[in-house]
Legacy VTK file of the C-alpha trace (Angstrom):
# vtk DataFile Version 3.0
C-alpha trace
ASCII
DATASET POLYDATA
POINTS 279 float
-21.934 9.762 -3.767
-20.531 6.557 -3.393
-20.366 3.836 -5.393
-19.747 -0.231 -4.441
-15.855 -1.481 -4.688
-15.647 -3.533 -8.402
-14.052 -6.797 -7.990
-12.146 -6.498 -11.454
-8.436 -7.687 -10.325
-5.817 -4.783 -11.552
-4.199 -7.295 -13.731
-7.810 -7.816 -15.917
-7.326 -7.161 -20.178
-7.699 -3.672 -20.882
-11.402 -2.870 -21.463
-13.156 0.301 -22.607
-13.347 3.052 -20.169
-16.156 3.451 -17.311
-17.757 6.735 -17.972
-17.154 8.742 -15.519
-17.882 12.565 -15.096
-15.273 14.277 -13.696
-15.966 17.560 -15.644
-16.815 19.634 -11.981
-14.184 22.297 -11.015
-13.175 22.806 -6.998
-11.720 26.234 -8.777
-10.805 28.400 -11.858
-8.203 26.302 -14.424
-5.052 27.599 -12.514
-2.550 29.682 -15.034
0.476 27.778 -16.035
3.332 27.931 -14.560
7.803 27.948 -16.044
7.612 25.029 -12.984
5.131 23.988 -12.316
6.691 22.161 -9.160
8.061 24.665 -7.456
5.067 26.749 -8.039
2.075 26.756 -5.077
0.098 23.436 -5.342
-3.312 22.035 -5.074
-3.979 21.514 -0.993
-5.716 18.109 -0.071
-8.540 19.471 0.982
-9.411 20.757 -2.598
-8.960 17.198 -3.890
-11.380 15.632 -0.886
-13.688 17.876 -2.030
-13.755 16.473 -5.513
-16.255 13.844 -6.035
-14.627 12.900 -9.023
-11.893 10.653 -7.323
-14.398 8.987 -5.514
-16.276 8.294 -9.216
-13.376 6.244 -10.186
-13.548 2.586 -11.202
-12.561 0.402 -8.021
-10.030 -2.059 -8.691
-8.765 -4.766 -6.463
-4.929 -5.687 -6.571
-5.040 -9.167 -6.896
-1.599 -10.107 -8.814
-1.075 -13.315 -9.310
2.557 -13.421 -10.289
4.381 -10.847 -8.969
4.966 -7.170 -9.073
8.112 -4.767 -9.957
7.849 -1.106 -8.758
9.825 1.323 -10.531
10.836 4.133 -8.594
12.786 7.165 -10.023
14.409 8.322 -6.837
14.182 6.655 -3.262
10.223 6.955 -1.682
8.740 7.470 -4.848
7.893 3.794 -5.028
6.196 4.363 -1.014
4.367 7.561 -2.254
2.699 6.577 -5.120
2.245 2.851 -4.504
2.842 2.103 -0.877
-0.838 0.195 -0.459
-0.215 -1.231 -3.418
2.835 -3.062 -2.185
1.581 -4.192 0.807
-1.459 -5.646 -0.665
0.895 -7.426 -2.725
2.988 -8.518 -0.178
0.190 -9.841 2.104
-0.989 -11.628 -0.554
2.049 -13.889 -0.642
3.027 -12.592 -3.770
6.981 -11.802 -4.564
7.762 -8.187 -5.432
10.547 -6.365 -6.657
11.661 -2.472 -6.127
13.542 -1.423 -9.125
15.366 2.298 -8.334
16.631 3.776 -10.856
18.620 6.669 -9.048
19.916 6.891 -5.568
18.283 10.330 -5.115
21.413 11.909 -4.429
20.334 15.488 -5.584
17.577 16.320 -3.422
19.739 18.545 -1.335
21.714 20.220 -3.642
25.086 21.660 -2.391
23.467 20.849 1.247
25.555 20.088 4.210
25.438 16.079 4.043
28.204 14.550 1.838
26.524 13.376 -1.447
27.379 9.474 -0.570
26.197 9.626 2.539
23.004 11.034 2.208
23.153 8.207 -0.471
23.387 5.655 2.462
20.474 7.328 4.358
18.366 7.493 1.630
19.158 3.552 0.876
18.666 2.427 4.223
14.892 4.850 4.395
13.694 2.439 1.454
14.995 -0.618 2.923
13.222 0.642 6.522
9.863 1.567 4.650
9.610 -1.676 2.713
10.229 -3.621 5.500
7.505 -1.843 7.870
4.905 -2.595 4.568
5.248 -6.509 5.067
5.574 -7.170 8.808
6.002 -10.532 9.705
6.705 -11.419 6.031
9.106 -11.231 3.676
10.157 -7.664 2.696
10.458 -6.866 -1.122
13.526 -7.172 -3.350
15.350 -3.787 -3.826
17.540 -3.649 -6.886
19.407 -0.135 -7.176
20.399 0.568 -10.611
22.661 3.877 -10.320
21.413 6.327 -12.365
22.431 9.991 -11.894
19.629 11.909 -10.105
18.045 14.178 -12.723
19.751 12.982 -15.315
17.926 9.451 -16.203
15.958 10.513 -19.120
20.231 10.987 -20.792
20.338 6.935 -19.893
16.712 5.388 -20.962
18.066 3.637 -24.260
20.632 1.859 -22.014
17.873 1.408 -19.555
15.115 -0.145 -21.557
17.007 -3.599 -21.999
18.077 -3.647 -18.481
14.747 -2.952 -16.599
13.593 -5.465 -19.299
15.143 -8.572 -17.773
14.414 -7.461 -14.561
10.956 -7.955 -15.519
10.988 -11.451 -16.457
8.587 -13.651 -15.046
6.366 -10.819 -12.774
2.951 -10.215 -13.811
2.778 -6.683 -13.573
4.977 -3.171 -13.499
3.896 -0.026 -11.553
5.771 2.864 -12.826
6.241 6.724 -12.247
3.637 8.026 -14.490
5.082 9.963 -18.024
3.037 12.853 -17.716
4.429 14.013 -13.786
6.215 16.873 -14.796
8.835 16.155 -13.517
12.108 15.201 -15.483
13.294 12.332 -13.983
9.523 10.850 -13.284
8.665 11.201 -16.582
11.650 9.002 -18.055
10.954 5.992 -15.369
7.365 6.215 -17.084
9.360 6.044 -20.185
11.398 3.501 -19.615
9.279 1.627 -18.000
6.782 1.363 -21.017
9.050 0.082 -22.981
10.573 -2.690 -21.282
7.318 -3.899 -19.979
6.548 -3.812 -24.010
10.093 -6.027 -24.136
8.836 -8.388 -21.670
5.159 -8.797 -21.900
4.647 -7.826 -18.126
1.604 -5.170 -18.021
2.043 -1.584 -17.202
0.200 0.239 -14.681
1.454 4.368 -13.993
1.276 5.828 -10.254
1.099 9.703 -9.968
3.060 11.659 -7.782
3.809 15.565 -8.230
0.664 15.635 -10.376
-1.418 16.093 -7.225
1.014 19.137 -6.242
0.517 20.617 -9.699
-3.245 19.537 -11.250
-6.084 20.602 -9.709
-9.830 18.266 -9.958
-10.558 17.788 -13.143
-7.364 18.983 -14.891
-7.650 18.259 -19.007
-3.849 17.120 -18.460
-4.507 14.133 -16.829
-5.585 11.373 -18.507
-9.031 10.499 -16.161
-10.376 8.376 -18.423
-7.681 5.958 -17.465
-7.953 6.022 -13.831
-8.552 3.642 -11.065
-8.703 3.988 -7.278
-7.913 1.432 -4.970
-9.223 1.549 -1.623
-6.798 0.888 1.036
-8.613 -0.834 4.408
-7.174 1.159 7.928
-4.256 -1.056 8.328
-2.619 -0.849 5.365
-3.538 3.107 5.343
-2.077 2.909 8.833
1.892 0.711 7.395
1.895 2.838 4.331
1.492 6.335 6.298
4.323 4.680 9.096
6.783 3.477 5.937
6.353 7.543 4.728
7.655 8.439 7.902
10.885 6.546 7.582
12.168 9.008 4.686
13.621 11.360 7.354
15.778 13.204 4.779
12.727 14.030 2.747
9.903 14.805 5.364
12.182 16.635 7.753
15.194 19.342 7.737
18.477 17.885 6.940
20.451 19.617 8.949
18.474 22.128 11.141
20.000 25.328 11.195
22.042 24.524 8.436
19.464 23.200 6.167
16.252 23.558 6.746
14.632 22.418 3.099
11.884 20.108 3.717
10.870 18.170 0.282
7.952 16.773 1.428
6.476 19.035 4.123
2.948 18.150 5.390
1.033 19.572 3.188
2.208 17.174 0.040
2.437 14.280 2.850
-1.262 14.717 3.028
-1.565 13.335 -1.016
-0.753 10.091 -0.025
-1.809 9.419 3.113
-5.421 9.022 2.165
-7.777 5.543 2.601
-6.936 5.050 -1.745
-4.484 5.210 -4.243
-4.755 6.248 -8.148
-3.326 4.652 -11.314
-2.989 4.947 -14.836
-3.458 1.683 -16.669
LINES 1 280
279 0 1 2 3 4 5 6 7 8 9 10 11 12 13 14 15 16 17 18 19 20 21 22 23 24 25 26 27 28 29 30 31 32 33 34 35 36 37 38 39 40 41 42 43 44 45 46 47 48 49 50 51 52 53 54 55 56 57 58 59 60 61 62 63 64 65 66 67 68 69 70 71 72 73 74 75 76 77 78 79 80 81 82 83 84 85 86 87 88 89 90 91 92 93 94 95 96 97 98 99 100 101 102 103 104 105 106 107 108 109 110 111 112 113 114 115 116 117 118 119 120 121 122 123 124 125 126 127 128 129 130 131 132 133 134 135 136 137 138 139 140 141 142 143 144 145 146 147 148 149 150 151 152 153 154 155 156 157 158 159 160 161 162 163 164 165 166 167 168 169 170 171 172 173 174 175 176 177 178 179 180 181 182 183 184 185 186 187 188 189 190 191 192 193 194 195 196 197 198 199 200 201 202 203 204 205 206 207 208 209 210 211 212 213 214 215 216 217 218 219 220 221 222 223 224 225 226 227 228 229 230 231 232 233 234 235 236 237 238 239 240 241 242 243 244 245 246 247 248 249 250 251 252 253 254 255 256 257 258 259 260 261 262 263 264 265 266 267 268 269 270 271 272 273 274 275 276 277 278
């Protein structure tokens, strides 16, 4: 079932939740798990299935005002809000990228000098923002430094800082505070309360939730849900910018590294017509 796009813009007051059943399960509550990252995932085609995501309230991302994405590591702002920014951005709107780490410790002890895959990862961002506002101009990236896995010892400091960086946009899109996953979880953090600080409103993108929920999982927070629906062009810029995070979606070093991050299977998350938020 479908139902008709709502024209309520994503900035709109808070208002009381659409009902919206989402108590059908694709499978059995799946046990939990010491980490729950590393442990197998929910495949795409389990969440297609779902009619709850296509229950969602529609929401259309008109901001008038600007936007800040806060990403935790380089990509995360792509994943979880890439249509999102480029509706933005094609809207003549300014928006900024706020990073907090340089994603450093993906590959762990890997064959890539730290600072160099530093400078990869930096210039992937830079490539995928750019390829999300063509003929326009590309978003503001402001890195701020913190150590990869480590940003939830540095939110105090960060609170203040992300604050000001905040000033005069209309809305923040954050890592969501519930993603399992350490560093994730503190951008959501930290981003909650400097957009408290500032008076800028708060919307939360998921990311490793869709590896680790399943439909209908009590841990996520459904009732505060939207979809937007991403026409085939902007599916078509976001799923190109995902492709420019070669260090993520592809061995590092083959033969000497062959981790893949992102293989295709979690690719397939986010390269769907729609994305979901938490507001």
């Amino acid at each position: 079932m479908t139902t008709e796009p709502m024209t309520e813009p994503i900035t709109a007051p808070m208002t009381e939740p659409t009902t919206v059943p989402i108590t059908e399960h694709i499978t059995d509550a799946a046990p939990e798990h010491e980490n729950a990252i590393q442990a197998p995932g929910t495949p795409e085609p389990a969440w297609a299935r779902w009619r709850g995501l296509d229950r969602l309230p529609r929401v259309t991302p008109r901001v008038v005002g600007g936007l800040v994405v806060v990403a935790a590591h380089p990509d995360d702002e792509i994943l979880g809000a890439g249509g999102l920014l480029a509706s933005v951005l094609d809207a003549g709107e300014r928006v900024r990228v706020v990073v907090l780490t340089d994603g450093d410790a993906s590959h762990p002890n890997g064959p890539i000098p730290p600072a160099d895959l530093v400078a990869r990862r930096i210039e992937e961002s830079r490539r995928a923002l750019a390829v999300l506002s063509p003929g326009g101009p590309a978003a503001e990236i402001v890195r701020l430094g913190l150590p990869d896995t480590a940003v939830a010892a540095h939110e105090a400091a960060t609170i203040p800082a992300l604050a000001e960086l905040l000033a005069g946009y209309a809305l923040c899109a954050a890592p969501w505070s519930g993603d399992l996953h350490a560093d994730h979880e503190a951008a959501g953090r930290i981003a909650a309360g400097a957009c408290a600080a500032a008076g800028v409103r708060l919307v939360e993108y998921p990311v490793w939730m869709w590896h680790w929920a399943e439909p209908a999982d009590p841990r996520v927070p459904w009732e505060r849900a939207v979809r937007i629906d991403l026409n085939p062009e902007r599916v078509r810029r976001k799923q190109r910018a995902i492709g420019c995070f070669e260090t993520q979606i592809a061995p590092l070093h083959p033969g000497l590294d062959d981790r893949v991050i992102l293989p295709p299977e979690e690719l397939a998350h986010f390269e769907r017509s729609f994305e979901v938020l938490f507001r």
